[in-house]
Structures are given as C-alpha cells and as structure tokens.
C-alpha positions in Angstrom: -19.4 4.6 -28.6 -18.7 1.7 -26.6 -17.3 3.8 -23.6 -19.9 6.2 -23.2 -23.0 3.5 -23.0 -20.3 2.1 -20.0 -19.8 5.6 -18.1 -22.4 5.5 -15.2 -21.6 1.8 -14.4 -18.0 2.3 -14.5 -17.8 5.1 -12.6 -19.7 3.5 -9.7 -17.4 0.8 -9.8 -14.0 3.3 -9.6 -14.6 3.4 -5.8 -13.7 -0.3 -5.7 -10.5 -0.1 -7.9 -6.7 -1.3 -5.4 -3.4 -0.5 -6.0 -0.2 -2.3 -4.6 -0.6 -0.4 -1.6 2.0 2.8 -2.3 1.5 6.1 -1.4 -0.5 8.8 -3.6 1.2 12.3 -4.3 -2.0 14.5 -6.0 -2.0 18.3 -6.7 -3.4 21.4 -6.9 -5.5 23.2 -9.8 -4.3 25.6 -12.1 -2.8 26.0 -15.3 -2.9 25.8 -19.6 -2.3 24.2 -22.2 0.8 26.3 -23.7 3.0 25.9 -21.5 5.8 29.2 -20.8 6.4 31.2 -17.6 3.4 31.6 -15.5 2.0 28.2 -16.8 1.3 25.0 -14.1 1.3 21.5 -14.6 -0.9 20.3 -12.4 0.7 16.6 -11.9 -0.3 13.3 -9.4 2.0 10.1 -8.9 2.3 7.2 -6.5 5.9 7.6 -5.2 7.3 8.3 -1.9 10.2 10.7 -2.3 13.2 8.0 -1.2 11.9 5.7 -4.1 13.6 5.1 -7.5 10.4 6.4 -9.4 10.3 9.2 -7.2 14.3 10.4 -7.4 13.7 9.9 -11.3 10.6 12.1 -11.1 11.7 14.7 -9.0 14.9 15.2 -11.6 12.0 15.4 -14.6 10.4 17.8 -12.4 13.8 20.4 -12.5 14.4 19.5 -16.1 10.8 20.1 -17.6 10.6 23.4 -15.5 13.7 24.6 -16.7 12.9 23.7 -20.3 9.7 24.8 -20.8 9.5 27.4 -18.1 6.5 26.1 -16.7 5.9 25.1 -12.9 4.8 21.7 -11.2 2.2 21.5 -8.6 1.6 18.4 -6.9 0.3 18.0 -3.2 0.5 14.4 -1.2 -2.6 12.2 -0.9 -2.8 9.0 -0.1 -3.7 6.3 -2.7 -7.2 6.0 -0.6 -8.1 9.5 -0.7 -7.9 9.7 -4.6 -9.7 6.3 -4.8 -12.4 7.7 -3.2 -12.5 10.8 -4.9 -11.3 10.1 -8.8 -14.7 9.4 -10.1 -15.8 12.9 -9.2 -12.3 14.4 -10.0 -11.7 12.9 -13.4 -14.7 14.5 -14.6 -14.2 17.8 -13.8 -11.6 20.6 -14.6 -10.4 20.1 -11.1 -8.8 17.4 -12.8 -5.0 17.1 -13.2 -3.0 17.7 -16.2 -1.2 13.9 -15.8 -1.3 11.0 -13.2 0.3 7.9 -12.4 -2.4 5.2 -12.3 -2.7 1.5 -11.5 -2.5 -0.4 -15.4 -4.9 -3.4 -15.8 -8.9 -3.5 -17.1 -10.0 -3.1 -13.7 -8.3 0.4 -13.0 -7.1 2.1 -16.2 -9.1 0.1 -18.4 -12.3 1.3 -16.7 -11.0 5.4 -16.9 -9.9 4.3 -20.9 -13.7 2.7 -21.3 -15.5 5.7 -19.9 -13.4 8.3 -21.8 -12.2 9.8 -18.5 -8.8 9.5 -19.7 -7.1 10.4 -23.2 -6.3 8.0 -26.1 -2.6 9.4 -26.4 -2.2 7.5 -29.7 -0.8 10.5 -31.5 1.3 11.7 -28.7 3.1 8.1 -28.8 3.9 8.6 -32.5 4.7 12.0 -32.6 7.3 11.3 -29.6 8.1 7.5 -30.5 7.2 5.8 -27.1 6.3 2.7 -29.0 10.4 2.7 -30.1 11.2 1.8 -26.3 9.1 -0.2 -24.8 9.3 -4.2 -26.0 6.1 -5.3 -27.0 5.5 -7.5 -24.0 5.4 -4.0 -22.0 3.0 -2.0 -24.4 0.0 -4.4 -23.7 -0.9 -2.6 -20.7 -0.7 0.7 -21.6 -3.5 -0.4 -24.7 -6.8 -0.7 -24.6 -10.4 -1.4 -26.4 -13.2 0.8 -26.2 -14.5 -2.0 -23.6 -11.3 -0.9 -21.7 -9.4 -4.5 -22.2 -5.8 -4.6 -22.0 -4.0 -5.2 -25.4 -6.0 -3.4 -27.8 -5.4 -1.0 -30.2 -5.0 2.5 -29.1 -2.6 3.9 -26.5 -4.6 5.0 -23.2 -0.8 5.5 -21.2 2.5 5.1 -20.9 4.6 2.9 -18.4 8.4 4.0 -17.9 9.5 1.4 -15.3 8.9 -2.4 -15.2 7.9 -4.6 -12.1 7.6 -8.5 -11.3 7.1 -10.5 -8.3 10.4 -12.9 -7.7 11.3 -14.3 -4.2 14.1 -12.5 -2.4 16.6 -14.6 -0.1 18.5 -14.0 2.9 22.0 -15.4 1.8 23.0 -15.5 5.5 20.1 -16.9 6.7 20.6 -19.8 3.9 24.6 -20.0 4.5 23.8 -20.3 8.0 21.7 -23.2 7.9 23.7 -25.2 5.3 21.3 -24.5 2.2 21.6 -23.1 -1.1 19.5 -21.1 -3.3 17.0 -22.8 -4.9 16.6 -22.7 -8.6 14.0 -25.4 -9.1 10.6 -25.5 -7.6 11.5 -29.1 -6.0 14.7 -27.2 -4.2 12.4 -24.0 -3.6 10.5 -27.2 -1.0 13.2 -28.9 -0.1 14.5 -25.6 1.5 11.5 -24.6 2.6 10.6 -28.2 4.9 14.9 -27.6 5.6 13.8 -24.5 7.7 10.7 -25.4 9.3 13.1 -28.5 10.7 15.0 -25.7 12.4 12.0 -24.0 13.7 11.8 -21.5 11.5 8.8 -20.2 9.7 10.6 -19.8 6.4 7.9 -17.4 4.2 7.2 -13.6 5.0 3.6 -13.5 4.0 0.5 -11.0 4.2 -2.5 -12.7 4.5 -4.7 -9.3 4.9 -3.2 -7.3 1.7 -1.9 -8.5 -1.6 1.6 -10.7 -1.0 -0.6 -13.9 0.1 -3.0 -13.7 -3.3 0.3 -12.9 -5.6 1.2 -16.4 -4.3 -1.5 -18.0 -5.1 -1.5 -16.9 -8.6 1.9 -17.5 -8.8 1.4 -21.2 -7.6 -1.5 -21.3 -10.6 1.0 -20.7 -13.3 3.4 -23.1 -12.5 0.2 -25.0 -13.6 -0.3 -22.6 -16.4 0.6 -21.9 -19.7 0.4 -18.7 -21.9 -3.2 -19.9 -22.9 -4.7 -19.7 -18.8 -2.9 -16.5 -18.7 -5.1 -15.2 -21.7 -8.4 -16.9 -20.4 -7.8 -15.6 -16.9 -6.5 -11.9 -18.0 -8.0 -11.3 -21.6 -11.1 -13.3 -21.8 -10.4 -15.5 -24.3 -12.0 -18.5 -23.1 -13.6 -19.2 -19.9 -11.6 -19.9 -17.3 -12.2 -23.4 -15.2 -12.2 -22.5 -11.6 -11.9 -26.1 -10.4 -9.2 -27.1 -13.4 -5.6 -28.1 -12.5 -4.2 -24.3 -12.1 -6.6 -23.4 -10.2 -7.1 -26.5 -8.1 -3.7 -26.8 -7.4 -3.3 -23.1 -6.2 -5.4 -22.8 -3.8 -4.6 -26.6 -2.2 -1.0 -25.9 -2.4 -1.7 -22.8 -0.5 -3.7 -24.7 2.3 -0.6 -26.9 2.4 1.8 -24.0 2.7 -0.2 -23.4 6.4 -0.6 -26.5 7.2 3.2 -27.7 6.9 4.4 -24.0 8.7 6.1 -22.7 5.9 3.9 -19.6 6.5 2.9 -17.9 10.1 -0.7 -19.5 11.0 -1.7 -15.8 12.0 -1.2 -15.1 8.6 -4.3 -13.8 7.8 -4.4 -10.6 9.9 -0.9 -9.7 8.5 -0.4 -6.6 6.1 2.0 -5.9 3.4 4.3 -3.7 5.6 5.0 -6.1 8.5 5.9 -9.0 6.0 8.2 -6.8 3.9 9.6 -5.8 7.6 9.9 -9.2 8.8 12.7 -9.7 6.1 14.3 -6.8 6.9 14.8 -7.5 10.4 15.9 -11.1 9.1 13.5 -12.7 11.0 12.0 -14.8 7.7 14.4 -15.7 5.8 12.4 -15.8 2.1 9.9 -12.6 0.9 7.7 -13.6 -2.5 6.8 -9.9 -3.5 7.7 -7.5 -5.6 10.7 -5.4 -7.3 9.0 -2.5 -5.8 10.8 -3.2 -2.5 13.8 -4.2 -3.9 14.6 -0.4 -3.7 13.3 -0.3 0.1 15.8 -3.5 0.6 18.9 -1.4 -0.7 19.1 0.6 1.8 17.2 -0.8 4.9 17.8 -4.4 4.8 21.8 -4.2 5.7 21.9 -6.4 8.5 22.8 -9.7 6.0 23.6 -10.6 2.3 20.4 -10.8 0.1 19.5 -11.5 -3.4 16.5 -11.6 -5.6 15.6 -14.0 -8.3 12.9 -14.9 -10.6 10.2 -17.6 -8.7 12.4 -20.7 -8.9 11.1 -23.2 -11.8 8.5 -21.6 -13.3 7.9 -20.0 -17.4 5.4 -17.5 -16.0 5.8 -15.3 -13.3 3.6 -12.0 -12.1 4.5 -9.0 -13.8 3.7 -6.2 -16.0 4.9 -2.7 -16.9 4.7 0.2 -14.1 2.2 2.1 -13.9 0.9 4.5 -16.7 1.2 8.0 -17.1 -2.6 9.0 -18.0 -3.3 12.3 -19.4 -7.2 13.0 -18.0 -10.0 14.0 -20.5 -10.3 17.0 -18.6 -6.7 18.1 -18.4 -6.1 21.6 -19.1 -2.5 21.1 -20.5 -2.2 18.2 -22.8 1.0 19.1 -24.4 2.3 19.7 -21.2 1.7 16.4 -20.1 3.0 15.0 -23.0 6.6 17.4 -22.9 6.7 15.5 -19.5 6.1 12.6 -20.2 8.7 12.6 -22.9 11.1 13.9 -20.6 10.5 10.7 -17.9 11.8 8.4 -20.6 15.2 10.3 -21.4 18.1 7.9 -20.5 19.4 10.3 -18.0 16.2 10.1 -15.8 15.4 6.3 -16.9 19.1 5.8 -15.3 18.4 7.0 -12.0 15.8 4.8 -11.7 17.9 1.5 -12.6 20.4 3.1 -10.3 18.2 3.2 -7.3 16.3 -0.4 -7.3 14.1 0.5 -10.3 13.5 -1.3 -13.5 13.6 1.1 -16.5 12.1 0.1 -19.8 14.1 2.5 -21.9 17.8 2.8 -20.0 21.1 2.8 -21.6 22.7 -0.4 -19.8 26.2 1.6 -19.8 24.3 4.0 -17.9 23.2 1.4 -14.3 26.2 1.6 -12.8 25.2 0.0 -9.5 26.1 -3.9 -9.2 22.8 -4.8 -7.4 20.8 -2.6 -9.7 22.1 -4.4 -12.5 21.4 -7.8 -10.9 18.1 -6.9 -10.9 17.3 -5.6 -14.2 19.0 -8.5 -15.6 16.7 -10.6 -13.7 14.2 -8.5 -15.3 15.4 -9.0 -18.7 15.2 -12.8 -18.4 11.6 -13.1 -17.6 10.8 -10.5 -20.7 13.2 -13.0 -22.9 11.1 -15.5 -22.5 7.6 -13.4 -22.8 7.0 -14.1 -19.4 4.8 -11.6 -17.7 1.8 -12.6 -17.0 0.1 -9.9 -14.5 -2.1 -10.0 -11.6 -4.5 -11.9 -9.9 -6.8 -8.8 -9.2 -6.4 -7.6 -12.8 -9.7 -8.7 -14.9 -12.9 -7.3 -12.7 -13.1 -4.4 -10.5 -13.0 -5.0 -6.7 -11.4 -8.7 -7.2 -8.2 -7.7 -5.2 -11.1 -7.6 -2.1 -12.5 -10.8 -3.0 -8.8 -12.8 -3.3 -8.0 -11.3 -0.2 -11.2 -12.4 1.5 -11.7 -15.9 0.4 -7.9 -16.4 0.9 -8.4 -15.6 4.5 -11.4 -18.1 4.6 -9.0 -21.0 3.1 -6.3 -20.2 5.4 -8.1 -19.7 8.6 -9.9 -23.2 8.0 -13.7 -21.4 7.7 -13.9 -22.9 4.4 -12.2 -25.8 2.2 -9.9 -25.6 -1.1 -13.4 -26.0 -2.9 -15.6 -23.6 -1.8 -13.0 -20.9 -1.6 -12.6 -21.8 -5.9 -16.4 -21.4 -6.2 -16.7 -17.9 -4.1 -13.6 -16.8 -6.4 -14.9 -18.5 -9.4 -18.7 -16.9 -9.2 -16.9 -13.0 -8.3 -14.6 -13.6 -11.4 -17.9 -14.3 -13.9 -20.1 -11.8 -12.0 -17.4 -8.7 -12.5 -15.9 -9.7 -16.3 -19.4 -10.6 -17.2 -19.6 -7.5 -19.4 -16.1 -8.3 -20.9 -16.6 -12.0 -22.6 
C-alpha cells in the first residue's frame, strides 16, 4: 500500500514535525489489551494540568479507572523530547496505548501514511464519534493512504475545537476613546489610533508561530474557500506571487514599518507576546483560543474580550488535536473506552467551562458567561464553514521555513518578493509527493 512504499521517508521527516508550542505529558510502558484490575493504559497528551483539556482529562482519567478498573500511566515530557524520539517510539511496543497529536498532513497525516497509527474507522462507528462532531471538524481527523487531510478513513479523533481571533483590552480601548473594531478598515483605523499615542498596538512573536498565523490570516482576507483548498489540500497549485499571497507578506512589511508591531519583533517568542497582554502593555493579541483559558485567570488587571479577526469569511482554525491510537499499542480497546469517555457531556463541559471549546457539549451545561462568549464565537466561524487551518499544515518542517523567511522580511534582509519565492520553492519542494 501506499503508506508502506512512504515509511522510510516519512519517518525521517517526523524529526521536523511543530506543534503550537504546549507542553508534552508521555508515559510509561506496561499493560493489555483487556482492560480489568491489574491492567495499564499507557496514555500521552499535550496539556498542562491548569488547562481546560487538561481539568477535562484528568476527570476522564478518575472515570475510566473507576469503570473499567484499569490504571493510567503517563509521565511529563516535553513536546520536544517526543518530537525527537516518536519515530523510534511509534514503532515499537514501547509505544503508548493513546496520544494527543498535532492534526494536519504534516504531523498526523505523516504517522496515518506510514501506518504508525491506527485507522480507528470501526471504533468511530461502533461508538458514534462521527454523530458529534460537525463535518467541518471531522476533516482533520481523516485521512488518505498519502496521509492528506479529508479522506476517507478515520486516523483520530478531536474533542475540543481551536481558532485564532484577536483578543482586546476593553480598557486599554475605553481609555483611549476607541471602540472595538468589527471591520478590517476599523481593525486600521484603531491600530494607526494607537501608534498616535505611542503605543505599539500588536503583541506579536516574530521567532515562534503568532507572527506566521498573521500572515496567513492577512492571505485570506484575500482568499476564498478555493486558495484554502489549493494551499491545504492540493487541489491546484498555489501562486506564490498571486493577490493572497502578495498581499500577505506586503501588508506584513507594512505592519513594521508603520509600528503597529515592536521592530524587535523577530527575536520575540510566543510566551512573551501572550505575556505582554497580560501585563496590559499591548493592548491587541492575534493568537489563539488556547490562551483564552491562560487569560481567565491571569489577565485580571482590565476588561478583555475576544472576537473572530474583524472582517474576514475565513479565519485559522481547525479541530484540537487528535486522540491517535498507535499501531503498536498494546490496548486498543482501552484506548477506545477512553476515548469515548473524553467526549461524555460531563467531561466535554469542563472544558467549555474552563476557556475550552468542546465539540460535543450540552450548551445548558457551560455555565460560565465568558466560556460561553467564546464558544459562541466559535460557533459563528463553524456557521459559516469557516476554518481554514494553518499556515505550516501542508509539508513537513514548513512551520521552520514561515518562521524563517518571516524574520528575513521583517528584519529588512530580504524584500516582499524574495521572501514569496523562498516560501513558494519550500512549499513545492515538501508537498511535492502530495499533488
């Protein structure tokens, strides 16, 4: 099959696979595949305890061992120690039972092509997964035997949502005399409104992910469903110096060079732009939902809300990550009794009631007000089938490359058009086995 003639390439090319930047919980070996008293679920996830995933997770935890009277092992890693290791894990029987990886060709795709992860496909009927996630949510958890997104048999399943929207300090605004924006003319306006004040209005990362989610994020306010399918599905070649493209990466430059973003941009990570919002010291973040839980409970200085990018049909955006059961896994149907038990209302509300976004929740179950702004938020954007993924998504080790020739652009080493021709000749180079 397909996936086998792929396996030495694609396992070379695991070493080079990124991940929005959260910690990595692994575990131990040990266990079988019947589950009982005695039995161990050897299980690995992304989440930092204080997270909404996390909360939910540890709750599933109690529930499954209580129900099926087997145990949970799990020991924390970070994401970089697994990345460096999961080609030689996965293949194994050191490997674990289930795991939380990154959806998207480039990460899950690649396990799905090699068959280092299970096709679940039976699993999903037996349980009915398909029932609760909307159809705009499934398409990462399927894939080809070429390990493309969308195809016909279930390689995971997803039990939280996330998008990229653009948080606001409503005190920061309400001090300066502006309003939220809800147009992409207003989103300027404001922007060229605080840089008047001397005030550098965007928390950006120039040296991890937030500055390249912008940029795509500036290419689909170009964009249509169609570029979203050329760029993330291969369906036709996508023109690196077209109008979504173009405009991207110029609008970008002009971000700089107007001072809507720090110029030492480039040697900023993730952490310190998500903290210089906290601290109120920018008054606008675009990232992701995944901090929105972070926000909750740190940023408590000021009023703050979150809202889909102002003006555009398209914004970043997928499902979570997917549960994966391993080829190697010991204890399939223990996977799959936990699985099951991670989409159960009860545990899919503690994740909408801690800054999560829950793909199979009971609405009368989020009780909390800014929870519930959020998913609705959510909701909109999957209304109007607007998810359209990530900019790292289609080749393996792209994340490294946008991050890289973003940092050219914005440093001034290289202009708008080279930095589309160095992304451009990447992008062909790593999908080149895909079209």
């Amino acid at each position: 099959m397909a996936r086998n003639t792929r396996r030495t390439k694609t396992l070379a090319a695991l070493a080079a696979l990124t991940a929005t930047g959260l910690a990595l919980a692994g575990c131990t070996p040990g266990g079988s595949d019947e589950g009982g008293d005695g039995q161990t679920l050897k299980l690995w996830h992304y989440e930092s305890e204080d997270s909404a995933m996390g909360k939910a997770w540890t709750e599933a935890i109690k529930i499954f061992e209580e129900e099926t009277g087997a145990k949970v092992e799990f020991e924390e890693k970070s994401f970089e120690q697994i990345q460096k290791t999961a080609s030689q894990v996965l293949d194994t029987d050191a490997a674990p039972d289930l795991m939380e990886f990154n959806k998207g060709n480039a990460t899950a795709g690649f396990l799905a092509s090699t068959g280092l992860i299970t096709d679940i496909s039976d699993a999903v009927d037996e349980y009915g997964w398909a029932d609760k996630l909307a159809p705009s949510l499934q398409t990462t958890a399927k894939y080809s035997d070429d390990g493309v997104m969308g195809g016909d048999a279930w390689y995971g399943i997803p039990n939280y949502g996330e998008f990229v929207g653009v948080y606001y300090n409503k005190d920061a605004f309400a001090a300066a005399g502006l309003e939220i924006p809800t147009s992409y003319d207003e989103f300027v306006d404001v922007l060229d409104a605080f840089v008047a004040k001397g005030i550098t209005p965007l928390a950006e990362a120039g040296a991890e992910y937030p500055l390249g989610q912008l940029w795509y994020q500036l290419a689909l306010m170009e964009g249509d469903r169609g570029f979203v399918d050329d760029y993330q599905l291969y369906k036709d070649p996508v023109d690196w110096q077209g109008p979504e493209i173009t405009s991207a990466t110029q609008t970008l430059k002009e971000y700089v060079d107007k001072g809507y973003i720090a110029s030492d941009v480039s040697s900023i990570k993730a952490e310190d732009a998500g903290v210089s919002f906290i601290n109120g010291t920018s008054p606008i973040f675009v990232s992701g939902s995944w901090w929105y839980g972070r926000f909750v409970n740190e940023a408590t200085g000021f009023d703050w809300t979150m809202t889909a990018f102002p003006g555009a049909d398209l914004s970043l955006g997928s499902s979570g990550n997917l549960w994966v059961v391993p080829e190697n896994a010991a204890n399939k149907e223990l996977a799959y009794k936990f699985i099951d038990i991670t989409m159960r209302p009860e545990i899919q509300a503690i994740i909408g009631n801690n800054g999560g976004l829950p793909v199979a929740a009971d609405p009368a179950d989020i009780t909390d007000p800014k929870s519930s702004e959020l998913i609705e938020t959510f909701n909109g954007i999957l209304d109007q089938d607007g998810l359209s993924f990530y900019p790292d998504w289609p080749a393996p080790g792209f994340y490294d490359v946008i991050v890289q020739e973003l940092q050219g652009l914005i440093t001034g080493s290289q202009d708008v058009e080279t930095t589309d021709d160095n992304l451009g000749k990447a992008y062909d180079e790593g999908t080149a086995d895909f079209r």
